[in-house]
Structures are given as C-alpha cells and as structure tokens.
N, C-alpha and C positions, 0 to 999 in steps of 0.2 A: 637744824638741817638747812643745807643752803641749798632752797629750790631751784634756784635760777641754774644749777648742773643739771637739770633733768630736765630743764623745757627743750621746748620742740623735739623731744623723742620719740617715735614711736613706742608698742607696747614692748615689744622685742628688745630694740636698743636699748631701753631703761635696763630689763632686763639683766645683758650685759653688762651695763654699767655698773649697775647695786649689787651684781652677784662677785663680790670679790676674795672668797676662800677660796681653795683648791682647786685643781688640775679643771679648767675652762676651753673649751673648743668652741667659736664662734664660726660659722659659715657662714662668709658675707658675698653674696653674689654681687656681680656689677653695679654699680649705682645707687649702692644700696645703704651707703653713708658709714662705711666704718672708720674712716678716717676722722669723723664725730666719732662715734662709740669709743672710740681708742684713747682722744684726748677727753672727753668727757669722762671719762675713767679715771682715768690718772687727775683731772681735777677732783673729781668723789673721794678718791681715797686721800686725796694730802685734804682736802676741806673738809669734808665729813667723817672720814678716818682718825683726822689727826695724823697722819704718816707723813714723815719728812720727807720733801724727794731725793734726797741722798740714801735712802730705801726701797728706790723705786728702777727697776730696770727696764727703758722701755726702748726695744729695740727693730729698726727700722731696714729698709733695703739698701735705699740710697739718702746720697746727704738733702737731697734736696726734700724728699718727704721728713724724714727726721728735723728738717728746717720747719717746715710748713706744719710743722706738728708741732714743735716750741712754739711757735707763734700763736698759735691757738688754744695752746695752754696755757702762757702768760696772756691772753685777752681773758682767761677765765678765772683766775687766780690772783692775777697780778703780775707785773716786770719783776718782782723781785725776788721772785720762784728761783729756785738753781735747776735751770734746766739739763743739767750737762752730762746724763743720764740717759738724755732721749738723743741715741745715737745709734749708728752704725756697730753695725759685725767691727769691723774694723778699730771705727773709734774707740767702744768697749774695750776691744785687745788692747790698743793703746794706752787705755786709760791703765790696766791691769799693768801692764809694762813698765808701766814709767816708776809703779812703786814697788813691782816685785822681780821686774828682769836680774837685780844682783844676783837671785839665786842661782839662776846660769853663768854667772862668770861675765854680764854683761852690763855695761854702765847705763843708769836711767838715761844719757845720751843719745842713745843708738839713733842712728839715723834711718828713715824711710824712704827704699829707694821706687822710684816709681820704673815705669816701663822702658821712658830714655835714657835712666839710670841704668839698668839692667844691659841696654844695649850697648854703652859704654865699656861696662866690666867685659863684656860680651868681646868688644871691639878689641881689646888690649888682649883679648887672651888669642884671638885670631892671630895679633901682627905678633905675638911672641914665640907661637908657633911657626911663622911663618905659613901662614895656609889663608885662602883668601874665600871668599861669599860664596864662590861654587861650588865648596864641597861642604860646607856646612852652614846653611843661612838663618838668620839669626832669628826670623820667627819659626823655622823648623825647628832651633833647638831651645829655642822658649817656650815651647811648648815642651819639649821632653823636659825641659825643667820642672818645669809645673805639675807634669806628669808624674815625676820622681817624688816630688815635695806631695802626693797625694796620701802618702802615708807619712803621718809625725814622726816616724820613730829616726827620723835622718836628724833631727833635734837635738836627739841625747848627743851624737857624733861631733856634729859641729860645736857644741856650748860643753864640751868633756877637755879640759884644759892639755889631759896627754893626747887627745889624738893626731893623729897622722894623719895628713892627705897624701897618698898616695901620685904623685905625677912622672912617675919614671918613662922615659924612652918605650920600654916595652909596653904599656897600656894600649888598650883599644882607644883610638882614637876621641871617640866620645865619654868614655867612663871619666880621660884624663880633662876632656871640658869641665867636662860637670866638677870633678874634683877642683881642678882650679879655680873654678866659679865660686863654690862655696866657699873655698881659703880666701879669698876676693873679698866676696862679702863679710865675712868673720875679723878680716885685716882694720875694715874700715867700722864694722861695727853695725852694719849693714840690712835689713829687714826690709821684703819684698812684702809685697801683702800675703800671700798663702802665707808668710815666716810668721806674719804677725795674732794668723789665728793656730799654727804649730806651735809656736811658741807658750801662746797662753796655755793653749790643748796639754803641754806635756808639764809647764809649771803645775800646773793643775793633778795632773797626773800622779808625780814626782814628788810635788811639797805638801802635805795633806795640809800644813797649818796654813800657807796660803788660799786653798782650797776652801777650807773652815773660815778664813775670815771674810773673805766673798759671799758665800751661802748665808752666812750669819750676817752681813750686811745689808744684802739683799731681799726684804722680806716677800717684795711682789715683782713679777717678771713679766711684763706684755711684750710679746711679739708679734709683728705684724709680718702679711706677705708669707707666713709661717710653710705655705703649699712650694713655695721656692727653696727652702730650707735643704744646703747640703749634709750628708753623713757628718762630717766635722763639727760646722752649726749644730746641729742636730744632739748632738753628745754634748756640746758645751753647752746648752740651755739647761737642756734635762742633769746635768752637775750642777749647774748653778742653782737649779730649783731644787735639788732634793733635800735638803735641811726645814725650808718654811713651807714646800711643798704648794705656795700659791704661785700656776704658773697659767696665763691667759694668754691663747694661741687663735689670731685671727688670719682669714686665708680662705681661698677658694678653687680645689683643686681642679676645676674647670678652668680658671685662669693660667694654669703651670706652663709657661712658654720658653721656662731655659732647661728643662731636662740635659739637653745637650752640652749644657755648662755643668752640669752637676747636681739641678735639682732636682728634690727627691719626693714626688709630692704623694707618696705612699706613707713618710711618715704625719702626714695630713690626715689622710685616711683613715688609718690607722691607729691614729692617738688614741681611741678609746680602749685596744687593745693593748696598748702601753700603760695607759692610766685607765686602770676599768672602774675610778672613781669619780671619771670626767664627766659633766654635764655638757652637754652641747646644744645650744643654742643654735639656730636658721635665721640668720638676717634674710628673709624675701622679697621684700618690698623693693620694688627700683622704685627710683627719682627720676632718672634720670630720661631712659626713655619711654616712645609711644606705645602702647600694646602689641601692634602691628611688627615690632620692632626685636620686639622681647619674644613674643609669637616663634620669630624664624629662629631665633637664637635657641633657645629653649628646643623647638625642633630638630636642630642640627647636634647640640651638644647630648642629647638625651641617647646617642650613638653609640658614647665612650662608655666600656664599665669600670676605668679606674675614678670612680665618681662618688661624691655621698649627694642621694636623689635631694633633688628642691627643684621648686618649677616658681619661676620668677613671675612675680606678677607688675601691676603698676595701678594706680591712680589717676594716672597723668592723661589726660583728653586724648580722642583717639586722631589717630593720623591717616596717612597714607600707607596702600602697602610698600614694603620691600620689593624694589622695580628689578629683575634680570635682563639686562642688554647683552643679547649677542649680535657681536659683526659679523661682517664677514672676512674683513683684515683689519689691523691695529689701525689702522690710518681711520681707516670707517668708525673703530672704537673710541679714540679716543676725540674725532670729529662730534660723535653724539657726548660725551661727556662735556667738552664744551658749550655746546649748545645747550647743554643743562644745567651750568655754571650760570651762562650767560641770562638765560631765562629766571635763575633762583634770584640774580642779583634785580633782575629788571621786575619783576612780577610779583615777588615776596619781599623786594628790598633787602634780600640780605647782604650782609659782608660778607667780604671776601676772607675775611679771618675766620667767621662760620663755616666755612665748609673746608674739609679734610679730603684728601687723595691718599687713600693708603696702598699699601702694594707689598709682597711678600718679598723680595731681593733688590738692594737698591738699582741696579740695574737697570731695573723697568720706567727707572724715572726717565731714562733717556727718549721713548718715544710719547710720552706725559708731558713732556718741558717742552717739545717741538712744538705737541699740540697746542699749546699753553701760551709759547709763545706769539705762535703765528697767530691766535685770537688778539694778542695783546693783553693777555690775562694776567696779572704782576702775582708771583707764588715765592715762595718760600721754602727751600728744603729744610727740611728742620731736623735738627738735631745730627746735619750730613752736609754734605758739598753739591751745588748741581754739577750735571751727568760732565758737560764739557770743560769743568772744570777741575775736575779729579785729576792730578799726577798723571796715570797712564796713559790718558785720549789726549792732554797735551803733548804729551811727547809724542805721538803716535804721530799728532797734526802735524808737529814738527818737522818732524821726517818728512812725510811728503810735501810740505813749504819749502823746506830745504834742497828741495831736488826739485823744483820750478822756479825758485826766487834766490836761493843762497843768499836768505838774509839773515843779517848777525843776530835776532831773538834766536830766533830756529836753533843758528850755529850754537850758540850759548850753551840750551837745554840738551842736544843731544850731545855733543861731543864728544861728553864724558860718560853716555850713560846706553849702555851699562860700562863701568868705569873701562877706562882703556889709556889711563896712566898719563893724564892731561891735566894735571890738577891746577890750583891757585898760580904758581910761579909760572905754568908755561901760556896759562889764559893771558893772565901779565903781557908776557912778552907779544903775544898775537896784537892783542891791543895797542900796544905800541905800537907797534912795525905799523898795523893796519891805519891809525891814526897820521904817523909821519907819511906814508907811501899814498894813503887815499883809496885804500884796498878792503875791501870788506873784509870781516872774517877769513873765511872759508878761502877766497882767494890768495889770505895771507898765510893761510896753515898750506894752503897747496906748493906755495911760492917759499917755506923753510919748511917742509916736512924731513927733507934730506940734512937739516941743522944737528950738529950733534946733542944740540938740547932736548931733540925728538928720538935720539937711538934707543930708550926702553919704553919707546909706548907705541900703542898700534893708531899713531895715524897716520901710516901710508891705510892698513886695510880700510880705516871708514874714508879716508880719502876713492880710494878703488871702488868701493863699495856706491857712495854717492856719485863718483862718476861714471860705474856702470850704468844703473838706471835713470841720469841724466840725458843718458842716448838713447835707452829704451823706452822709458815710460810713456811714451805716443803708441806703443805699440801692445800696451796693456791698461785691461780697464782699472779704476781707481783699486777695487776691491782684492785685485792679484798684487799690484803695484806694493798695497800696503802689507799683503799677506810675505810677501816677497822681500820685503824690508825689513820688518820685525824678524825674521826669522834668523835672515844672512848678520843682521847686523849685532843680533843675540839677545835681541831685547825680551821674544818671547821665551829663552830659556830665562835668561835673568830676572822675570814676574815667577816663573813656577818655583825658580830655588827661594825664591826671595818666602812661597809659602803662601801668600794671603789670597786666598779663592776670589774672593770680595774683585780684585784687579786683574784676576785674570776674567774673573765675567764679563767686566763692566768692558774690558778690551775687545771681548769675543761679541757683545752686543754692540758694541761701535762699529766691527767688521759688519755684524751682520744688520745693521742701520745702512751702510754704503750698499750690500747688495742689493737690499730691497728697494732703495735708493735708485738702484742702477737698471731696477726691471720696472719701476712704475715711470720711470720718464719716457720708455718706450725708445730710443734714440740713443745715441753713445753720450756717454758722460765723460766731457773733459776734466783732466786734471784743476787748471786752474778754475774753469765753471764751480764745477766742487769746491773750492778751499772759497770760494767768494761768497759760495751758500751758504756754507757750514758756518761763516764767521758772524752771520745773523745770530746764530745759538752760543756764541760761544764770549759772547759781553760781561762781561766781568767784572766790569767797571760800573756797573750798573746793580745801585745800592735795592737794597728790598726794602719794600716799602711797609712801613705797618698793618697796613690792610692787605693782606695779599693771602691767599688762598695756599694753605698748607699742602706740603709733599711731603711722606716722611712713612718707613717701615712697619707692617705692626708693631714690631717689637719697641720701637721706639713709642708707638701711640700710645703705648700700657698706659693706665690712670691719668689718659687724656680723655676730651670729651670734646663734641662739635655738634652744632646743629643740625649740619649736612654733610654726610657721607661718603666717597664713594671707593669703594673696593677695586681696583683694575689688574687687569692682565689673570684674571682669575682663570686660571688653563691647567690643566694635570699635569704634572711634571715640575710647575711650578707652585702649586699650591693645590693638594701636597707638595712639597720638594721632591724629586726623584731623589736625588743627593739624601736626603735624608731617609729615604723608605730602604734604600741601599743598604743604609749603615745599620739603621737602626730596627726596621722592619716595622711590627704590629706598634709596636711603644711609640713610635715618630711619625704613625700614621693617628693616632689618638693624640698627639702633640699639635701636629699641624691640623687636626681637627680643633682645638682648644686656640689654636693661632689665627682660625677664621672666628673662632665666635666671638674673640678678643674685639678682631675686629667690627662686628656688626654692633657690638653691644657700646663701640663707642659713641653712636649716633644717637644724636634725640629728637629730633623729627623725622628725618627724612633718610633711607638709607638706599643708595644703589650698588648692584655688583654688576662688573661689564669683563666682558671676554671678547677674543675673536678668531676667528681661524686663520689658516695659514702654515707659516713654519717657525717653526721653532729655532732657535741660537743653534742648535746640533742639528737640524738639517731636516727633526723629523714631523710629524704632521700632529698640528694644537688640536686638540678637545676640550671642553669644558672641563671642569673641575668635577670631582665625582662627590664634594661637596652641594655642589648646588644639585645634583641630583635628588642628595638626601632630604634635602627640605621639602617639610609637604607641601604639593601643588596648591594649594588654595591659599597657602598664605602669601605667595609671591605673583607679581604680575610682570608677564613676558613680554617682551619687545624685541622685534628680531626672530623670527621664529625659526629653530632646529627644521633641518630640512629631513625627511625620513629619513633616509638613504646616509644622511652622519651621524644623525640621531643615533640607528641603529651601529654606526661603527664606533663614537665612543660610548654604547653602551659593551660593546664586544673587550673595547681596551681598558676599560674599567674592573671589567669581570678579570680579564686576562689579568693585571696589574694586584687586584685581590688575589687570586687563585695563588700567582707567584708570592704571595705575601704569609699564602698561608690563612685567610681569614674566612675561606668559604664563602658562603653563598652571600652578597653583597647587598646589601640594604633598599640600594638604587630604587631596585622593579619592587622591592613592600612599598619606598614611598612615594611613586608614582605612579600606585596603583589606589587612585583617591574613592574610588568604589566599591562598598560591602557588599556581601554576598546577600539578595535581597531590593540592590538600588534600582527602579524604573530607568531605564534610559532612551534614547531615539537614533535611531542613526537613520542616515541618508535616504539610506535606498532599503533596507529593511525594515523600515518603520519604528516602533518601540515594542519594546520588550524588558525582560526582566535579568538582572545578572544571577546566574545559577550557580557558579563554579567561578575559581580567581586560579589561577598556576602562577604564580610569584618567580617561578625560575624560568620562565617562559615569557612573563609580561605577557600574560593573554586573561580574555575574561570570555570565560563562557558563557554568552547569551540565549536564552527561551525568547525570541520572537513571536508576536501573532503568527499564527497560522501555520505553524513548522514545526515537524514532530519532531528534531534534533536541533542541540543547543548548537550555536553558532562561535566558533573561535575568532574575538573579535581582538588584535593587536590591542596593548595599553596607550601605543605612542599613536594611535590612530585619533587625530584630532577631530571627524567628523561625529564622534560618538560625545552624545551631550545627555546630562542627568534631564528628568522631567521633572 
C-alpha cells in the first residue's frame, strides 16, 4: 500500500478516496478540498489498484482545472503517468472522434470550429443571400443554432450521406440559414462544440460496438463539478458507466451557477434515485474560511430546497464578522470600500492581490474603477475588460469627441460603425487626400462626400448627422447629446440586433454614469469639461500591475479564493437579477441565491457586502437585496444604518417581488426576527419585559411589559428594543 495517497486526509476524504466500487456521490462543499480527493483518487486506484490510466475516465469542467488536476496527479504518481484521460466534456468527445467519427461518413480529420469560425460560415451565408446584420444578427442566430443542435437527432441528417439540405427560394428565411449552415459545416468537415458532444451522443447511440468498446474500456469514471452536469452530459456518463458500473460523481448543488446555460443540478440531487446503490459521502469541513464566514453562508443557503442538507463547519481560527455597508449613493459606497481597501493594506499589510471586488453584472465595474481609481488603487479586471475600455463606451466617447474636436482617432472608430458602406479602399483614399491637402479626417470626407466613390454609402447622412449637433450641442447637457447620437446615428439599434445584453448594459450604465455625473456637480457640465474628465478613467495604456486588487464577476470567481472580500452593488434587481426572476421565476431566484453564497464562501478572512441607494440604470429606486435580509442578524455587523421609513419600503418591495413570483410568504421578517418567544428584552421608554407572541407576517413581537395587563405590539425593525 502506498501511504503517502492518503496523508493529509481527513476522515471523510480518505473515505472517498479508498471507496472505489460502484455508483459514489461525494458532496463537497466550498473549501472543502475535492479537488485533493479527486486526484488522490485517481492516484489510489492506478497505485494501489494497479489500474492503468488508460482505464480511468476522469472528467472535468474546464481545461484549466483538468490542467491543474494532471499536475497533481503526476506530482503523485510520477511524469510518466498518461494523463490524457483527465479531460474535458469536450476533450473526451474528441478523443472518441478521432477514432470512431468514420462511422458517420466522417474523416478522423474534421476540423473544430470555434465561435469566430461559426461567425464566418455565418458571414458568407449573409452576403450570399444578400441580406445584411439587420435582419438577422449573428449572435441572435447563434443562439438559435445552438438551440436547434439541443436535440442530437439533427445528427443522423447531417452524417446520412443521401440527405438533402433543403435551400429553395421558398423557405422561411431562417429554416434556409440554418440549413445552409449545416451544408457549410458538413462541406468543410466542420464540428462546433455542441457537434462535438452530438456527435459522440449518437455514435454511441447508433453503433452498439463502439459503445461496448468505450464502457469496456473504461473501468472507473470520476466526475467532477457533476451539479453543473447538462441533460446530454448527463446520458453520456451514465452510458459510459453502465458496463463496470464504477461511476464517482463530486459536486455541490449549492454551488450550481449556470442553470441558465443548461445545468441541471437535479441530476445531483437525485443520483441516489438513479443509482439506489449509491453511497454518498459529505465532504464538510472547509479549509478555507473563518467561522464567521461560513456562519452567513450556511445561513443564506439553508433557503434553497433544491438542496442535499450539510451545514459547513471549519477549524480555521475565528475571525471577524461579515460587515453589511449601506450608503446612501454608489459614490458614498464605493468611497467606504476604499477606505477599507486602504486600511487592510495599511494596518493588516495586506496585498493588493488579497482582496477581491466581486459584483453580479459586469457593469457595475464601472462606478468600482472610478472609485478605484481616483484612490490610486492599481486593480485588475480579471478574466474581462475595464469598464472604459470595452468596444461600446469607446465608440460612445467617440461620438461625442467627434463632434467638439473632429479628430481623426474618433473619425476612425465611428465612421463605419454601425457600418454605413466606408470600408478599407475608401478610408485609403481619405487618408490620402487628408495627408496631401493638411485636412483632418472628417474635413476631408466632408470636402469628397459628393466623389463618386462615396455614391453607395451613407456619408452625407453621418456627415448631416455630426454637423447637426456640432451647432447644437451647447444647447444640450452631455447626457441628451449622447442619448441623441446613439440613436439618430443607429448605433443603439445596431448593439440590440447585434444580441449581446452584456453591451447594451454596460452602454445604459455609461449613460446613466453622465447623468448622475451631471446632478452631483450641482452646475452645468460642459461638453469638452466632460471628455477631459472621463479621460482620467479611460488609460489604457496603463499596464496592471501584479499586485493589484481583483475585479471580476461571481461567475468568474467560481474555484477562486481571497483573503479579502467584498461583495458590491448588492441591490434587488440586481442581485437577484430582475432579468433573471422574469425568465426564469422560483428556479432563478434559488440560482441567484446559490450566486451570492458562491460568493461569500470565496473569502477567508475577511468578508464585506456593500449596497447603496438611489437609482437604478432604468430609472427606478435601489433597495437592498432581499438576500441580506435573509441572513441572520447576529451573524452580520451593520454600518450605515436602514433608515425606518426605507427599511419599511424595501421590505414592502420585497414581499411585493415574492408574492409576483409566487413563493408566499418571504423568509425576510423569520430572519429578522432574532427573538424567541420567551426572550427578556428592554426598551426605552417601557422598560423590560418579556416577548409573548412573534406575527412573522407582520414583523411585530408582542411584548408583556412590567406593570401592563396587555402585551405591547413592538415593530421587529424598531432598533431601540434590546435583549437583557
């Protein structure tokens, strides 16, 4: 036996590790070390199994864990393990392809196309049509691709050597995309990723003997991430396993953050109901963070019922609580966030790599970065773009540059965009002219617009267009100017065709960055004042530096970890997502409940949530999140105190927001009402007394005062009521 697989285990992980027969369900909460238990696995069974890893299936989310998982398999084993095994969804397809695709009439060649591949095929089927990005934009119908490809059976069709693609004149417009799509890819031999797990899905389906030699291959299966697991995944492990029947499934469907993509973390759930021979194992132990920390987490998620119960504990020394800041506006908010930045670095010595900024829509990075900046704090968006750097907000700035300074960057970026039939040969010739003549840009498109090399494109209208509001714009604040621009010049239709929510936010939070912009300076705001300010934030040229203070999504933060934490912009609408409660209803309000705990539970010492009031991007008035309601009062310490009188109005729109959701009577007033029936308490001017009676849908506590034959209706949010 080789011990040295089993040290530093707990009781549990060994557990896991040695138990290697049959259908295995791990529950690994945060922090809790499965990403050990997974490879210490897979070393037990090739070391002390004797199992070849060419027997061993062990499949991950992304390349990057699947990386980090070889690596640490060959530190236990040895370099000269075949790791090639410990892969992706994807990989595995691939691997299965390259030796079994001839069954479909396809050479182990095929090529994999990625996304700018797709938009290509995409491109040529547009100009063969002659139909252009308006009426059909390309991530609108990338999705209906994907959408269509969610059932395999379009498979047999495409890899069936007699079929037809149907593209006659009479088709509905889109049925005849999609078909020519598919002949596209088939022509060139072509495989997108959904293709690549369709593909296997129906080889599988279709050639029993392929099937049979996989299963029979394959003697053990770990999965990790398993609560992410789509319907397709989902069927193709449970095939792959059913021959040797040893199939080890780790995951935490408290962690499940892509519903909305596909996952499905009921077959999490569930697995014992599938395999009622499963043993299921509870990783509880965090590593990772403080009591205090694990505390609010555990509080918060204990909400959800699509759950298998565990309550996380820790060893790890105790900390500080979980701090709640509310402002009173983002400016106030993220002003104390800095100042708590600044203080961790000055007072605890930490790095600036130690502490995380997470936030639920990129978006919100934009009044983060301001703050961020103007302290001088050097950060990092990670695994994204900063805010003024994103595609949209440049072009946006462009526009209004363009129409105070008509200078040739400006002229550049907008000219063509949204396209208006300017392309490479006629930029050429501007250049030219403007370089021999001594003419900028813009005054040289003005001075040949009437050239016959300009008669099929529209720059007389963005010529009209930039010289209307070259006379007006003194007579409109920044915030109409650019509402005004985007619109006439079609920029904002061509972000909605173009599909991507992501750019039409980040543009709507830029707008609504100038308005607020334009009521805190009290005074009129100039055009040019504005573009001289904004250019403080918008340095690009200005490398990040290694120590610099994370920014970046939850979704992005998954299986990251930080010292220091802080949660921001936490306000209802945005966290929950309205967008999401819309769509998706109850299931996306237990999603974005699992999207906060994600996030607290990445912290190990230290964690804050910060909110603020005001207004919102759509105009209407911020509340707290109805998250941090949930948490119980005792484990969290406030700063900034709820004033009654909003207290009381988001707890009205909270209820009202549940009630529309269908979920009844809302959690809120149970866990803010931190007093049993029984507790001594004091208040002010009644003195103490005893609590008799709680009305949970009222948020009231009926007190038995000294000397008063009737209980007293004392409010829950009334903070002069203290326990004795």
């Amino acid at each position: 036996m080789t011990e040295y697989v089993l040290e530093g285990l707990n009781e549990k992980q060994e557990l896991a590790v040695t138990t290697t027969e049959g259908y295995i369900r791990v529950v690994a909460g945060a922090g809790s070390g499965k990403t050990k238990a997974l490879t210490n696995r897979y070393a037990y069974i090739v070391e002390n199994l004797g199992i070849d890893p060419s027997n061993i299936l062990c499949v991950t989310f992304t390349n990057k864990a699947s990386t980090e998982m070889k690596k640490r398999v060959r530190s236990l084993i040895g370099s000269g393990c075949d790791t090639g095994l410990i892969t992706t969804y994807h990989g595995f397809c691939v691997r299965v392809l390259r030796e079994d695709i001839f069954h479909l009439h396809y050479p182990k060649q095929f090529i994999i196309l990625d996304e700018e591949d797709q938009k290509t095929i995409l491109r040529e089927i547009y100009e063969e049509l002659g139909i252009t990005i308006r009426y059909n934009s390309f991530n609108n119908m990338l999705k209906k691709i994907a959408s269509y490809k969610m059932d395999p059976a379009y498979v047999r069709v495409v890899t069936n050597p007699n079929s037809k693609f149907n593209t006659s004149e009479e088709m509905e417009l889109e049925k005849k995309i999609m078909n020519m799509y598919l002949l596209k890819q088939k022509k060139v031999f072509g495989l997108d990723f959904d293709d690549l797990i369709n593909f296997t899905f129906i080889l599988f389906e279709d050639f029993g003997q392929v099937l049979d030699k996989w299963q029979t291959r394959l003697h053990y299966i770990q999965v990790d991430e398993f609560q992410d697991s789509s319907l397709r995944q989902f069927k193709l492990i449970n095939m792959l396993s059913d021959t040797n029947e040893n199939l080890f499934v780790v995951g935490d469907p408290d962690q499940t953050i892509y519903e909305w993509r596909g996952a499905r973390p009921e077959y999490f759930v569930n697995f014992d109901k599938a395999h009622p021979t499963c043993q299921t194992i509870v990783l509880d132990q965090n590593y990772r963070s403080t009591p205090e920390i694990l505390d609010v987490g555990n509080s918060l998620i204990k909400k959800n019922s699509l759950r298998i119960e565990k309550d996380m504990f820790t060893h790890n020394q105790k900390g500080l609580k979980v701090i709640h800041y509310h402002g009173k506006h983002e400016e106030d908010e993220i002003k104390w966030v800095t100042e708590k930045i600044n203080q961790l670095i000055e007072e605890k010595q930490a790095k600036k790599s130690d502490i995380a900024i997470l936030y639920r829509a990129s978006f919100l990075s934009r009044f983060i970065e301001q703050g961020l900046i103007r302290e001088n704090i050097d950060y990092t968006i990670y695994g994204g773009m900063k805010f003024f750097q994103r595609k949209e907000i440049k072009d946006a700035l462009a526009y209004l540059r363009l129409i105070i300074s008509g200078d040739d960057l400006s002229f550049l970026r907008v000219v063509n965009t949204p396209k208006r039939n300017i392309g490479k040969k006629r930029i050429q010739f501007i250049k030219e002219k403007a370089d021999r003549e001594n003419l900028t840009y813009y005054d040289t498109l003005k001075k040949y617009a009437g050239d016959s090399l300009f008669n099929s494109t529209k720059a007389l209208e963005f010529l009209a267009l930039i010289e209307k509001y070259k006379r007006e714009y003194a007579k409109l604040t920044v915030s109409e100017l650019l509402q005004k621009l985007l619109l006439e010049s079609g920029y904002d239709q061509y972000l909605r065709e173009d599909g991507d929510q992501n750019r039409i936010d980040n543009l709507s939070e830029f707008f609504h960055s100038i308005v607020t912009y334009e009521q805190s300076i009290g005074e009129e705001l100039l055009l040019d004042e504005y573009l001289q300010q904004i250019t403080l934030f918008t340095d690009s040229d200005k490398e990040d530096k290694r120590d610099s203070v994370k920014l970046m999504t939850i979704h992005t933060a998954k299986g990251l970890e930080f010292k220091y934490v802080f949660l921001c912009g936490m306000t209802d609408g945005i966290l929950p997502s309205s967008r999401s409660l819309e769509e998706r209803k109850v299931a996306a309000l237990e999603e974005e409940r699992r999207l906060t705990y994600v996030a607290i539970t990445r912290a190990e010492k230290e964690m804050y949530i910060t909110e603020s009031e005001g207004l919102s991007r759509r105009g209407s008035k911020k509340y707290p999140s109805r998250f941090i309601f949930e948490i119980k009062q005792n484990l969290v310490n406030r700063i900034g105190m709820l004033e009654e009188e909003f207290y009381q109005e988001s707890v009205r729109f909270v209820e009202g927001s549940n009630f529309m959701l269908g979920t009844g009577d809302i959690p809120l007033k149970e866990s803010e009402s931190t007093m049993d029936i029984g507790t001594k308490v004091k208040h002010p001017v009644f003195g103490e007394g005893i609590v008799k009676e709680i009305d949970v849908k009222k948020n009231t506590y009926y007190i038995q005062f000294a000397g008063m034959k009737t209980t007293k209706p004392i409010n829950g949010a009334f903070k002069g009521l203290k326990r004795v």
